[in-house]
C-alpha positions in Angstrom: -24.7 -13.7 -18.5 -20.9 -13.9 -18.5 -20.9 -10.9 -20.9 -23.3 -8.9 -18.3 -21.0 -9.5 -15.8 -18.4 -7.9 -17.6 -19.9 -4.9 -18.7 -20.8 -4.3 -14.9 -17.2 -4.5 -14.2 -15.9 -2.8 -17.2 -18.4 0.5 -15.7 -17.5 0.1 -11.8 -13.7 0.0 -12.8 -14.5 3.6 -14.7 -16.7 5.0 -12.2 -13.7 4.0 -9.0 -11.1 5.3 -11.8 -13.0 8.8 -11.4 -13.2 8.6 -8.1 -9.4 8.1 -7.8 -8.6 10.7 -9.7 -10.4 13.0 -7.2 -8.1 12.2 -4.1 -9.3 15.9 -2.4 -12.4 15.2 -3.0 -12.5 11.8 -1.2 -9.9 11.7 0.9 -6.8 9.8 1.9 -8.7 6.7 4.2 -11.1 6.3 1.2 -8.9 6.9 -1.7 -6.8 4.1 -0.2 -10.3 1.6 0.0 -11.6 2.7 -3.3 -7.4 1.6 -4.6 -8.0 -2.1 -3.1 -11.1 -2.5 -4.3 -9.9 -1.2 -8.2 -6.7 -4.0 -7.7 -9.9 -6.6 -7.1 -12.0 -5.4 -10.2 -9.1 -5.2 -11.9 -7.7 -9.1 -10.9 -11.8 -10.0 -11.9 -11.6 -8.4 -15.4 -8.2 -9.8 -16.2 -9.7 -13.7 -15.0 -12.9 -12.7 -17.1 -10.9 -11.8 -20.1 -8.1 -14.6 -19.7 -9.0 -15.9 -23.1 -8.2 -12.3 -25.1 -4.2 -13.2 -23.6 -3.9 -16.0 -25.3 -4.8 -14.8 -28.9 -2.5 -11.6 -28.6 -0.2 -13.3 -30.4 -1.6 -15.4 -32.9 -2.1 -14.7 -36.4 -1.1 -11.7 -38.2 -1.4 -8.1 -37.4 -2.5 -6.4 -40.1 -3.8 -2.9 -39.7 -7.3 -3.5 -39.6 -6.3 -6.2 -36.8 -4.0 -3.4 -35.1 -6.2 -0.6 -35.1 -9.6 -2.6 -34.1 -10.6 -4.6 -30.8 -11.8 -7.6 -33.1 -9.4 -10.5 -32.5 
């Protein structure tokens, strides 16, 4: 579930990102909601994903630790 979850955020974070690249598109009023609303998927992936700070620096980085996502 809590994996789910994730991969919903993960895709609206990308799909908002887009949008706020397009600022003429969308406008100041919304570009500024769509902003807020980024900051609050962004706050919910970081809480989802607390554990991946806490192993960033343990054990050693070797390059296939360095140049994969595998922790």
């Amino acid at each position: 579930m809590k994996s789910k979850i994730r991969i919903i955020i993960d895709f609206l974070m990308t799909v908002v990102l887009l949008c706020l690249m397009e600022y003429q598109i969308v406008g100041q009023e919304l570009h500024e909601w769509l902003g807020t609303f980024m900051l609050v998927l962004f706050i919910i992936h970081s809480v989802l994903n607390i554990r991946w700070y806490g192993s960033l620096f343990k054990g050693k980085y070797r390059a296939l630790r360095t140049f994969s996502d595998i922790s």
